[in-house]
C-alpha positions as CSV (number, residue, x, y, z in Angstrom):
1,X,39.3,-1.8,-13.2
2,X,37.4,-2.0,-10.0
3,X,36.1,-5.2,-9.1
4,X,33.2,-6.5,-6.9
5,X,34.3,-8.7,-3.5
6,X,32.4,-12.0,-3.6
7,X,31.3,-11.4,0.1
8,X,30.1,-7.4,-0.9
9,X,26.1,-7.3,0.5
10,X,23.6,-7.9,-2.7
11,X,21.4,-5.4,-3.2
12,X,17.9,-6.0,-1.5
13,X,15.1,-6.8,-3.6
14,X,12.2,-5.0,-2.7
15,X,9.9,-6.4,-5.1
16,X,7.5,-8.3,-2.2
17,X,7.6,-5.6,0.0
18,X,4.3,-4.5,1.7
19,X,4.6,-1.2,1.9
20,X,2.6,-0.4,-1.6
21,X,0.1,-2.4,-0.1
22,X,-0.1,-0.7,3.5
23,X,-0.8,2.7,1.7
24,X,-2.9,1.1,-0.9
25,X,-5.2,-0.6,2.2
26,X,-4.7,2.8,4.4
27,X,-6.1,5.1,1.5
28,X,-9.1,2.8,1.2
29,X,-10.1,2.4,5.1
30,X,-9.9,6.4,4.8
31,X,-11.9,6.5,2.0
32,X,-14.4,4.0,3.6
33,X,-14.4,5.9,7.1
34,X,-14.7,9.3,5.2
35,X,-18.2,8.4,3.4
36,X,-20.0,6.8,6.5
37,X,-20.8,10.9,7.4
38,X,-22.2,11.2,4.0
39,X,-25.8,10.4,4.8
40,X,-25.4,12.5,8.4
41,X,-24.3,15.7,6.3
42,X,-27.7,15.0,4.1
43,X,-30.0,15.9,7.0
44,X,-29.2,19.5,7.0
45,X,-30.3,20.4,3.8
46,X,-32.9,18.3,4.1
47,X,-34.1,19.8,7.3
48,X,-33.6,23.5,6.0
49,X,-35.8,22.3,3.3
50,X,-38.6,21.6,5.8
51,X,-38.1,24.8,7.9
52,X,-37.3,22.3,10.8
53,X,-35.6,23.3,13.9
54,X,-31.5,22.8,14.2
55,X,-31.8,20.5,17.4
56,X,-34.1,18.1,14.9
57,X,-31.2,17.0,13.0
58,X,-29.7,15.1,16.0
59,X,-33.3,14.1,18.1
60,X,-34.7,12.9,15.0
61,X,-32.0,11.1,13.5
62,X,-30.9,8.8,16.2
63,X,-30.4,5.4,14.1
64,X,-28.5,7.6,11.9
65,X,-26.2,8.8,14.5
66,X,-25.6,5.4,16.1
67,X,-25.0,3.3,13.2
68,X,-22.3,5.8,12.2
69,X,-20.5,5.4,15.7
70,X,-21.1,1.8,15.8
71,X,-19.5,1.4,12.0
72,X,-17.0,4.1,12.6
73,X,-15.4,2.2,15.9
74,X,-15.8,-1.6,14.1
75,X,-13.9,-0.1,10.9
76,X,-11.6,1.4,13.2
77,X,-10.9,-1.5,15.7
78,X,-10.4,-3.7,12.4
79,X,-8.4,-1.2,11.0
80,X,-6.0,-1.3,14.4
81,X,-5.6,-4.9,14.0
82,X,-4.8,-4.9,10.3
83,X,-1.9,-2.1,10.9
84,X,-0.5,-4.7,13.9
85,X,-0.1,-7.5,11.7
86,X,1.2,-6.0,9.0
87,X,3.7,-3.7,11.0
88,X,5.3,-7.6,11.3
89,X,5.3,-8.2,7.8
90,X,8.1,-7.7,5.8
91,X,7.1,-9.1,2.5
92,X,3.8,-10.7,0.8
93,X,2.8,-13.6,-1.5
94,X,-0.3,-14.0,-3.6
95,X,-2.4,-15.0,-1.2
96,X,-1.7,-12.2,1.5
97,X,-2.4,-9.6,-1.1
98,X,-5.8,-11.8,-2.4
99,X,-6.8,-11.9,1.1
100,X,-5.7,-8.3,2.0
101,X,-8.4,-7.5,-1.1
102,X,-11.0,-9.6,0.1
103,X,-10.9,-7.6,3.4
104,X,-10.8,-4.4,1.7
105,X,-14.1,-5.6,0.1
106,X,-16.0,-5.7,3.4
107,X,-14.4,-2.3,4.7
108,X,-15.8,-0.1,1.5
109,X,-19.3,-2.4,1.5
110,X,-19.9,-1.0,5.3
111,X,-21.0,2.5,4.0
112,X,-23.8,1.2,2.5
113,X,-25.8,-1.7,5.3
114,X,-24.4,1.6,7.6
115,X,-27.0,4.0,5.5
116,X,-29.6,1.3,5.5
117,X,-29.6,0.9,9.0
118,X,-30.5,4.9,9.3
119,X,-33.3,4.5,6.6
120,X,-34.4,1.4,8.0
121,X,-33.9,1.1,11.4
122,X,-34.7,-2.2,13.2
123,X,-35.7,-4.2,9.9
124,X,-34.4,-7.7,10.0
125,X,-32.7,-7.8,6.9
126,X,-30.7,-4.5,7.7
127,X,-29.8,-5.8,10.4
128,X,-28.6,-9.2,9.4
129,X,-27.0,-7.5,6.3
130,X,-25.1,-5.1,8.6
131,X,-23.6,-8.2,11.4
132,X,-22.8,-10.4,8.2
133,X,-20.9,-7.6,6.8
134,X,-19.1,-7.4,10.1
135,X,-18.8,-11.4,9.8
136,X,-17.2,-11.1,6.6
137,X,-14.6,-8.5,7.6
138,X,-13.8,-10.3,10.7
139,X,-13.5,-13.7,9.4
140,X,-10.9,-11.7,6.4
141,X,-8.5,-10.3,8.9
142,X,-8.5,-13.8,11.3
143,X,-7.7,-15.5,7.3
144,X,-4.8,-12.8,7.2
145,X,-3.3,-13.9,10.2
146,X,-3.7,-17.1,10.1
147,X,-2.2,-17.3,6.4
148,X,1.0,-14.9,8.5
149,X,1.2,-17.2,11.6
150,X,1.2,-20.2,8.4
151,X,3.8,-18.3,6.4
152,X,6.9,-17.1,8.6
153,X,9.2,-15.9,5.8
154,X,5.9,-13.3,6.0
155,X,7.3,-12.2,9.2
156,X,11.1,-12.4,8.7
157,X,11.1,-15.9,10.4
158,X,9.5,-13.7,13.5
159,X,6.9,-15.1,16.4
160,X,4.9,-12.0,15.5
161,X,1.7,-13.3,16.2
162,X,1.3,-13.6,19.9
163,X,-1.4,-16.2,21.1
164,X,-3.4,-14.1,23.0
165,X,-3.8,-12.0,20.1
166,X,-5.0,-15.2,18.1
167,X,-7.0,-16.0,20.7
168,X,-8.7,-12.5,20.9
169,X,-9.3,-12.4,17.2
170,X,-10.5,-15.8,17.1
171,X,-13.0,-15.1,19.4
172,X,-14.3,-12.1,18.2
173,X,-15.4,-13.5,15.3
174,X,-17.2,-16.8,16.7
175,X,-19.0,-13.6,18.5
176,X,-20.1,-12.1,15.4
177,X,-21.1,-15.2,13.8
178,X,-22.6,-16.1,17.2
179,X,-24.4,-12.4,17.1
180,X,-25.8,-13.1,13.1
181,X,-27.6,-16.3,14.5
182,X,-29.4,-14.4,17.5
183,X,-30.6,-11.6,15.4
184,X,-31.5,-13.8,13.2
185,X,-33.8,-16.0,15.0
186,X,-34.4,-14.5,18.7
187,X,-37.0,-11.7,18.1
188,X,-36.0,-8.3,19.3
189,X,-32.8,-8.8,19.7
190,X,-31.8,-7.1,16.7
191,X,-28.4,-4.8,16.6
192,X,-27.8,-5.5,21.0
193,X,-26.5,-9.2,19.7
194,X,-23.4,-7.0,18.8
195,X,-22.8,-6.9,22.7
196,X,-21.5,-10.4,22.4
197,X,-18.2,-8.9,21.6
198,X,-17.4,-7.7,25.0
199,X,-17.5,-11.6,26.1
200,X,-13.7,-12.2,24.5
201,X,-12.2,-9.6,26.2
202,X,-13.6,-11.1,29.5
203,X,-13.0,-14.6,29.5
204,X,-9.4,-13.9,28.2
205,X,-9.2,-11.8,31.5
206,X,-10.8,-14.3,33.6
207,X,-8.6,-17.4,32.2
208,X,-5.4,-15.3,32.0
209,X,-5.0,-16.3,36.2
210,X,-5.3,-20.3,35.1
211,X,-2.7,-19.8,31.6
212,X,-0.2,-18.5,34.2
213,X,0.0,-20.5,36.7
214,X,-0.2,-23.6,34.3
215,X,2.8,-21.9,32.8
């Protein structure tokens, strides 16, 4: 009879392991990315159906165009960040995988204020439905690293969350909530209060000089 060593490895338990949920979250942000062209593959039968010219389906359908870009980039930035954290995560609990939804809620939502903006253009709702969708994802992925950088058996007992990178994200959405309350009540403004995310990025370069030498 052969027996077992006391000191033999156990067998790991991957029960909590994220990698269901990395697919699971991948499919959906391709999904999400996927069906923002939907409304930009309408205008050519709809322009056939008017006997238009081919050039008209990019001269007349500007908002369209640039909505797309804009959500396709902030999906994708968003996306970039959420496959850094969880490249340092090596298990999950309840509230990562709630969280991890909630975000996913906001990703497939941006299809739709993303087609309003190319029916609608410039309308104030549109556009303060479109930045508080982008709120609303940006404050779910600073919640999921905050809940990591909380949690370190997350991360194998890790420092995977570099402060810069904190810092950065922290930033970028005060600058999107910052962005919602100048559309919202500085007339004309409208979708340019999205430029406010640019300002992280500098001041993290301007104060990077002062961090070091401090350090």
């Amino acid at each position: 009879m052969v027996t077992t060593p006391h000191n033999a490895e156990e067998p790991v338990n991957d029960k909590n392991s994220p990698d269901r949920l990395v697919f699971f979250t991948d499919a959906v942000v391709a999904i999400a990315l996927t069906l923002l062209v939907l409304p930009l593959t309408d205008i050519v039968p709809d322009l056939v159906a008017a006997h238009g010219r081919s050039i008209e389906a990019i001269t007349d359908h500007q908002w369209q165009i640039r909505s797309f870009l804009l959500s396709f980039i902030v999906v994708g930035r968003q996306w970039m960040s959420h496959h850094r954290l969880f490249a340092n995560v090596v298990k999950y609990n309840t509230g990562l995988l709630v969280l991890n939804l909630a975000w996913l809620l906001t990703v497939v939502i941006v299809p739709f204020p993303t087609q309003m903006v190319g029916a609608f253009g410039t309308d104030k709702f549109t556009c303060l439905f479109y930045i508080g969708t982008m709120v609303a994802n940006s404050l779910c992925l600073a919640a999921l690293v905050a809940l990591v950088r909380r949690n370190p058996e997350l991360t194998g007992y890790r420092s995977a969350i570099p402060e810069p990178w904190w810092t950065n994200l922290v930033g970028s959405t005060m600058s999107l909530v910052a962005a919602f309350v100048v559309a919202a009540f500085v007339p004309g403004v409208g979708y340019f209060a999205i430029l406010l995310l640019l300002a992280p990025p500098v001041v993290a370069k301007l104060t990077r000089p002062r961090r070091t030498a401090r350090s």
